[in-house]
C-alpha positions as CSV (number, residue, x, y, z in Angstrom):
1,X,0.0,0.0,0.0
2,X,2.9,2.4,0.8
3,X,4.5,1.9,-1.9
4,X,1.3,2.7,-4.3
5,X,0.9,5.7,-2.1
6,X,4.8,6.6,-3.5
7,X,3.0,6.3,-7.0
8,X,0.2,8.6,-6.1
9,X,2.4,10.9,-4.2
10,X,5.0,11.1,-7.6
11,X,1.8,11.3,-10.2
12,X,0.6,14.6,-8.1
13,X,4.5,15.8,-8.7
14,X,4.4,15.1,-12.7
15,X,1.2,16.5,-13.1
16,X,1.8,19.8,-11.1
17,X,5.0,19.9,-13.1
18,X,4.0,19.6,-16.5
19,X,1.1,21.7,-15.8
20,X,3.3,24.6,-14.3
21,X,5.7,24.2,-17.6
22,X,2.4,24.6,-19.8
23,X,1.2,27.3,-18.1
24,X,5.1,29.1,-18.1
25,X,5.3,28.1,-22.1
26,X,1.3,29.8,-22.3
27,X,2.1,33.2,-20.4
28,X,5.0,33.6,-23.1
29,X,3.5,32.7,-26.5
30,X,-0.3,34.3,-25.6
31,X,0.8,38.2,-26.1
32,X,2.5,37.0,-29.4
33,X,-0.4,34.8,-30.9
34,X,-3.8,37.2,-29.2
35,X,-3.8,39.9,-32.2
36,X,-4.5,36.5,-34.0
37,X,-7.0,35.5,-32.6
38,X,-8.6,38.8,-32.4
39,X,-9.3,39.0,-36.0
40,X,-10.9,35.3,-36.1
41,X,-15.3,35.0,-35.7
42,X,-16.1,35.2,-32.1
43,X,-18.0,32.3,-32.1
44,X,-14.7,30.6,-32.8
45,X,-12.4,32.8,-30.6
46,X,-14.1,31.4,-27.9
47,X,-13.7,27.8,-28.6
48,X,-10.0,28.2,-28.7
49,X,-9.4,30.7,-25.7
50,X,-11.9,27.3,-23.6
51,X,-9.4,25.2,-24.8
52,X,-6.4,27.0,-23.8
53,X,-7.5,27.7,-20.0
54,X,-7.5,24.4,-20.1
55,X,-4.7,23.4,-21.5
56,X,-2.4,23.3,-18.4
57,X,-4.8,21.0,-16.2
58,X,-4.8,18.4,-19.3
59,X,-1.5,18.4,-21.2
60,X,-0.4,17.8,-16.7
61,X,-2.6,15.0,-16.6
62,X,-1.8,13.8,-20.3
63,X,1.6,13.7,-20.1
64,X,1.4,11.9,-16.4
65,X,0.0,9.3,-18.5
66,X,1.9,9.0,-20.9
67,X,5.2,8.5,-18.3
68,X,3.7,5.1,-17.0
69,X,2.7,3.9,-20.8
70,X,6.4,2.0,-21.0
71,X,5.0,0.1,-17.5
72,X,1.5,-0.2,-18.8
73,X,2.4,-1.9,-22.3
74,X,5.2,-4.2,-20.4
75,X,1.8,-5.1,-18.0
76,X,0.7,-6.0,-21.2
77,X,3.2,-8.2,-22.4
78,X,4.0,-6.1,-25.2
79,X,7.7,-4.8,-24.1
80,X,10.1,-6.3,-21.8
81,X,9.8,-5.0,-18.1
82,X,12.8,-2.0,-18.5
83,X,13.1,-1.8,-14.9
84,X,15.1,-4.9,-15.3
85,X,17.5,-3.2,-17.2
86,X,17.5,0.3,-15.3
87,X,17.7,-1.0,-11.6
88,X,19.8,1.5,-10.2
89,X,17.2,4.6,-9.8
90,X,14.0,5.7,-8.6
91,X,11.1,4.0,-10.8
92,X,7.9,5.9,-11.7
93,X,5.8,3.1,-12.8
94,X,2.9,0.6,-12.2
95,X,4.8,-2.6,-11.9
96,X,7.5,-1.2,-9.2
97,X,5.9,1.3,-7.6
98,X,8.5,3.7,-6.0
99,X,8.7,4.3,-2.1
100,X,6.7,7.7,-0.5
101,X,9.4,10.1,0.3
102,X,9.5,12.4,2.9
103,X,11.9,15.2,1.2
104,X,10.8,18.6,1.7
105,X,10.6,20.1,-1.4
106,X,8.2,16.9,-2.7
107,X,6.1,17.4,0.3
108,X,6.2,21.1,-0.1
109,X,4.6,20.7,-3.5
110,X,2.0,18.2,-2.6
111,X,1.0,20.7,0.1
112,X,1.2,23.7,-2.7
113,X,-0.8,21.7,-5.0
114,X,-3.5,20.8,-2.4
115,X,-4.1,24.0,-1.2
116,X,-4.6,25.6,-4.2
117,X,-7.4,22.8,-5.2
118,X,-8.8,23.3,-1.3
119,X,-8.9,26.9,-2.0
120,X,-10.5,26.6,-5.3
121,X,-13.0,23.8,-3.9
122,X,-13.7,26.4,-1.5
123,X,-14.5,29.4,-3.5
124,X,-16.9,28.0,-6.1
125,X,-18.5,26.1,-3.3
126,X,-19.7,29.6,-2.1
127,X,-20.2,30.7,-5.4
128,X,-22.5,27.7,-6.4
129,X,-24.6,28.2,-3.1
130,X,-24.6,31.9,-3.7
131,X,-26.1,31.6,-7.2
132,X,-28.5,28.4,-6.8
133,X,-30.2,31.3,-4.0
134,X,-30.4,33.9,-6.4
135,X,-31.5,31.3,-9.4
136,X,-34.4,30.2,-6.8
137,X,-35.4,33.9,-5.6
138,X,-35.9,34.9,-9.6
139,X,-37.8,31.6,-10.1
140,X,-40.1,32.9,-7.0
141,X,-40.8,36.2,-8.3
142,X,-41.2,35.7,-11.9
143,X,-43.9,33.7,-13.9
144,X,-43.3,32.3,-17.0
145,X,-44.1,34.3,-20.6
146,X,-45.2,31.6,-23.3
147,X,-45.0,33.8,-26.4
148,X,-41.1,34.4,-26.0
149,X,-39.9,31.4,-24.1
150,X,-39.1,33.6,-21.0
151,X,-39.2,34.4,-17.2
152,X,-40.9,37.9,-16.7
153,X,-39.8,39.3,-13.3
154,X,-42.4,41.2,-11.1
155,X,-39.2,43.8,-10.2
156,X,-38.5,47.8,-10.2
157,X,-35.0,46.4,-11.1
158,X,-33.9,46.7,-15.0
159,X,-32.8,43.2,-15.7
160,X,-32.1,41.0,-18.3
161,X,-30.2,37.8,-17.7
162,X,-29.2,33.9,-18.7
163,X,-29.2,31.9,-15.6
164,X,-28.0,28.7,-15.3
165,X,-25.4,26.0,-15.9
166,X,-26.8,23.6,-18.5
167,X,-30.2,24.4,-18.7
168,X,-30.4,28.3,-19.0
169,X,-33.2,30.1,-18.3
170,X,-33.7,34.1,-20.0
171,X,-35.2,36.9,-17.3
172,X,-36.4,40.0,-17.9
173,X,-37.7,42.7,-15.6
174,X,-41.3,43.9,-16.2
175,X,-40.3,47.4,-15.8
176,X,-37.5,46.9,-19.0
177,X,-39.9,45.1,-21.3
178,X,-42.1,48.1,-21.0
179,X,-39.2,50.7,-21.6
180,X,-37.7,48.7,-24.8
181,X,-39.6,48.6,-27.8
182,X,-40.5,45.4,-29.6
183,X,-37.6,45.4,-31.8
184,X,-35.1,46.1,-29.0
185,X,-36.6,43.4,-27.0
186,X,-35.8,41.2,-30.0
187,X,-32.6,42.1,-29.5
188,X,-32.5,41.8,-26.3
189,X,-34.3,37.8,-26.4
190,X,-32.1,36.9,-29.5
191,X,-28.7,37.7,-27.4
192,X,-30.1,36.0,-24.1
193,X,-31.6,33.0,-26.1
194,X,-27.5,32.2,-27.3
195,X,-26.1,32.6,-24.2
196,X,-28.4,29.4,-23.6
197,X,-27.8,28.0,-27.0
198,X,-24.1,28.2,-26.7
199,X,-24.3,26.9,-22.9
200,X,-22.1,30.3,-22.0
201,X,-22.3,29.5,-18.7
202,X,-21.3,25.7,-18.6
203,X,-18.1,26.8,-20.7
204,X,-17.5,29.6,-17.9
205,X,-17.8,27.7,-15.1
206,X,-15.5,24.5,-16.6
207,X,-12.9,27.4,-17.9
208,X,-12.7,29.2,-14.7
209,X,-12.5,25.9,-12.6
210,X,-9.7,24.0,-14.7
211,X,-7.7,26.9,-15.6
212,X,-6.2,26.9,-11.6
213,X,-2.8,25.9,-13.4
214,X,-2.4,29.0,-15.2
215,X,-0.3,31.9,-14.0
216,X,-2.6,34.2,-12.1
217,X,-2.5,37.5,-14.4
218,X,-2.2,35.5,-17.7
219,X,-5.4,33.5,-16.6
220,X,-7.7,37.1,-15.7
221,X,-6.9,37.8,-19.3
222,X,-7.6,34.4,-21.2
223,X,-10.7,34.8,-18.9
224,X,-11.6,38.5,-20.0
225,X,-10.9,37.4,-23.6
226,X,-13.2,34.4,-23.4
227,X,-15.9,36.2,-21.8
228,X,-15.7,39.3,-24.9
229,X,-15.6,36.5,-27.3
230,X,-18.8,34.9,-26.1
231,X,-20.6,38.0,-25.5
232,X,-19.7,39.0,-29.3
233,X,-20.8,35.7,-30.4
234,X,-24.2,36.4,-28.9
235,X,-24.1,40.2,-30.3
236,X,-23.7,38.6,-33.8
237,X,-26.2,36.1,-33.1
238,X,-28.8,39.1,-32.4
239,X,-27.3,41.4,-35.4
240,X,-28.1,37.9,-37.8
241,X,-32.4,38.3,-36.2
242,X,-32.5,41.5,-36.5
243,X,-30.8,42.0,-39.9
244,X,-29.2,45.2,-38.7
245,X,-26.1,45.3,-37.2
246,X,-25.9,48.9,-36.2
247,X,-29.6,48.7,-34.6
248,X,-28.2,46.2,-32.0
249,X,-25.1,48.3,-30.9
250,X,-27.6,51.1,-30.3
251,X,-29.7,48.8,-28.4
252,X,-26.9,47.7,-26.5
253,X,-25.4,51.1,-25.8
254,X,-29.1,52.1,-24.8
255,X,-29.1,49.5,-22.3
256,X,-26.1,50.0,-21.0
257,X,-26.9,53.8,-19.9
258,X,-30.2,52.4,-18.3
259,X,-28.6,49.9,-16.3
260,X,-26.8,50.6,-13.2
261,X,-23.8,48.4,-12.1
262,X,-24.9,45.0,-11.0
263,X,-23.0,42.0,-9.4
264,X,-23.8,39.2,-11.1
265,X,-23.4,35.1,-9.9
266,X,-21.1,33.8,-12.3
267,X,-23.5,31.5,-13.3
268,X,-25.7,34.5,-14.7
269,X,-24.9,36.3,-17.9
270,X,-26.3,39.5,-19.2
271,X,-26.3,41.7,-22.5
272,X,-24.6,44.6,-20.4
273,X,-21.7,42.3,-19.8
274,X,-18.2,42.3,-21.3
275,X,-16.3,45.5,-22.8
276,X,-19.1,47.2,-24.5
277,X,-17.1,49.7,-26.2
278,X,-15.3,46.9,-28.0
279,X,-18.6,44.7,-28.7
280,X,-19.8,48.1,-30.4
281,X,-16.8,48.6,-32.2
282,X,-17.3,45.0,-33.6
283,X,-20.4,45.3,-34.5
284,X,-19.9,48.3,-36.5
285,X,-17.4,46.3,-38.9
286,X,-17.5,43.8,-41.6
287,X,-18.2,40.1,-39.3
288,X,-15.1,38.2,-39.7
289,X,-16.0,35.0,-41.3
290,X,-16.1,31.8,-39.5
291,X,-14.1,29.4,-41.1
292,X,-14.5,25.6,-40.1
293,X,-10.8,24.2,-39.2
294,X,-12.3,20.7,-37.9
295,X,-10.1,18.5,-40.3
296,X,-7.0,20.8,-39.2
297,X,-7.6,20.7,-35.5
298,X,-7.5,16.7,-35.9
299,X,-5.1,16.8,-38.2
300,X,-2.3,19.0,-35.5
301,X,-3.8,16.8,-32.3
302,X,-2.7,13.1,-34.4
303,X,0.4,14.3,-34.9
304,X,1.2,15.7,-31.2
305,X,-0.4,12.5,-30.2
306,X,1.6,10.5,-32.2
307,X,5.1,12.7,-31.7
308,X,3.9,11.8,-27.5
309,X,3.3,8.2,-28.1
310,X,6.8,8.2,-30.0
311,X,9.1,10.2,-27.6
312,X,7.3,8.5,-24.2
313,X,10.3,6.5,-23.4
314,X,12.6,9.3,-23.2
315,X,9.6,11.5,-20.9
316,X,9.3,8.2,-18.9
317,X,13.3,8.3,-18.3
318,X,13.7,12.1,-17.9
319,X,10.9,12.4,-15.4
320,X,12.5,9.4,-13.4
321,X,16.1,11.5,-13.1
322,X,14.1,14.7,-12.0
323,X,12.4,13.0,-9.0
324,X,16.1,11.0,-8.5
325,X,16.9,14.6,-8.0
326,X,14.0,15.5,-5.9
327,X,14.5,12.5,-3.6
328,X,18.3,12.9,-2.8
C-alpha cells in the first residue's frame, strides 16, 4: 500500500509539473499569438481561448499518462519490463511502484498543489450556493411568458439575464420590457436565447474551474478574452435576427446607460456584460468569417499525439532523473 501511495504521491509531482511548464510556455507565447486570434469569428475565438485555460490541467494530466505507458504496455506483455534493465534509480511506474518520500521540497509541493485545489474547492463552493439562492429567488418572483420562451420578473430592477449552468433560463424585468420597444426586445431575447444555446455559462464555469494551473495575471486575461468573445458571439447572433447590425449596438449602448452596475453570480450572464465599447466597435465592422478548421484541428492533435506516443520512453526516463533529484 505504501509503496502505491509513493506512485500517487509522484503522479501529483508530474502532473503539477508539466502543468506549471504549460502554463510558463502559455504566459509567453499568448501576447504573441492574441492579435490573432482577435481577428478570427467570435464564435470561434471562444472555442479556442476554452481550450487554452484548459490546456495546463490536461497536457499535466496527459503527459502523467503518458510517463507510466512504457509500464502499462510491459503489463501487457508487449515490451520487456525496462526496470530490469535500469535497476539503479527511482522507478515511476505501475509494476515497481517507488517508495513515498518524505523530502521537503516533494512534500512542499504536494502541500502547494492541495491548497490551491482546497482553495479553489472552496470558492466556487460559495459561489455555487450563492447563485443556486439567487437562481431560486428569480424563479419565486417571476412567472413564465409563453410567447417568447421567457421568465418575466415582477421587479422595479432593469434586468435581463441567462441563468443557469446547462439548462439556462432568460429573465427580464417587467419594468425593462415596458421601456424597450419590440424590436429592442428582440434584440435583447435573441442575445439571451445564445447565451443558452451556446451553454455560456457551462463553458465559464469548466474554464474558470480548470484553468487553476495558469499563471494568475495570464489566466484574468484568457478569462476577460473568453468572456468578450462569447458576449460578441451572442451580439452577432442578435445582429443575424435582426438583420441590422448597427440597430443592435444602439440597443446595447441604450441598455447599458439604463442599467446601473450589478453584481452578477457567475453563473448568470447578461447583454450589459463584457467591454461594450469593443462589442460596439465589432459590431460596427464587416463580421469576420467563421471558417470551419475541424479536419486541421484533428489533423495538429494526431500528430502531437503521435510525436507523444513516439518520444514517451525518453519523458518516462527524464521524469525518473528529475524525482532521483527531488529525492536525494
Amino acid at each position: 500500500m505504501s509503496s502505491y501511495f509513493g506512485l500517487f504521491q509522484f503522479g501529483l509531482l508530474a502532473s503539477f509539473g508539466f502543468a506549471a511548464l504549460t502554463a510558463l510556455v502559455s504566459l509567453a507565447v499568448y501576447p504573441l499569438v492574441r492579435q490573432r486570434l482577435i481577428v478570427l469569428a467570435p464564435a470561434q475565438r471562444s472555442n479556442i481561448l476554452l481550450v487554452w485555460l484548459l490546456a495546463p490541467a490536461f497536457i499535466g494530466l496527459l503527459f502523467t499518462l503518458l510517463c507510466f505507458m512504457p509500464s502499462f504496455f510491459s503489463l501487457l506483455g508487449v515490451v520487456q519490463d525496462h526496470c530490469n534493465v535500469h535497476d539503479d534509480h527511482l522507478h515511476f511506474c505501475l509494476i515497481h511502484p517507488p517508495l513515498p518520500v518524505d523530502n521537503m521540497i516533494s512534500w512542499a509541493l504536494i502541500i502547494i498543489l492541495g491548497g490551491v485545489v482546497v482553495i479553489f474547492a472552496g470558492i466556487y463552493t460559495l459561489d455555487l450556493v450563492r447563485a443556486y439562492h439567487f437562481h431560486k429567488s428569480l424563479m419565486m418572483t417571476s412567472r413564465y411568458h409563453d410567447e417568447h420562451d421567457i421568465h418575466v420578473v415582477e421587479c422595479s430592477r432593469l434586468l435581463a439575464i441567462s441563468v443557469g449552468v446547462y439548462r439556462m433560463r432568460v429573465f427580464i424585468s417587467k419594468r425593462l420590457m415596458q421601456i424597450l420597444t419590440s424590436k429592442q426586445l428582440d434584440v435583447v431575447l435573441a442575445h439571451e436565447q445564445a447565451h443558452s444555446r451556446r451553454k455560456d455559462v457551462l463553458r465559464h464555469l469548466v474554464g474558470r474551474t480548470l484553468s487553476f494551473a495558469h499563471i494568475p495575471c495570464l489566466r484574468r486575461h484568457l478569462l476577460a478574452d473568453m468572456d468578450l468573445a462569447c458576449e460578441q458571439a451572442c451580439d452577432e447572433v442578435a445582429a443575424n435576427r435582426i438583420d441590422d447590425r448597427l440597430y443592435v449596438a444602439d440597443t446595447i449602448v441604450f441598455i447599458e446607460r439604463l442599467f446601473s452596475k450589478q453584481q452578477l453570480p457567475f453563473t448568470a450572464l447578461s447583454i450589459t456584460g463584457s467591454n461594450i465599447n469593443q462589442r460596439v466597435e465589432s459590431l460596427l465592422l464587416e463580421p469576420a468569417a467563421y471558417v470551419p478548421a475541424y479536419r486541421a484541428y484533428v489533423l495538429i492533435g494526431a500528430i502531437l499525439l503521435i510525436a507523444s506516443f513516439a518520444s514517451v520512453d525518453g519523458l518516462h526516463h527524464q521524469t525518473e532523473s528529475i524525482f532521483g533529484l527531488l529525492t536525494r
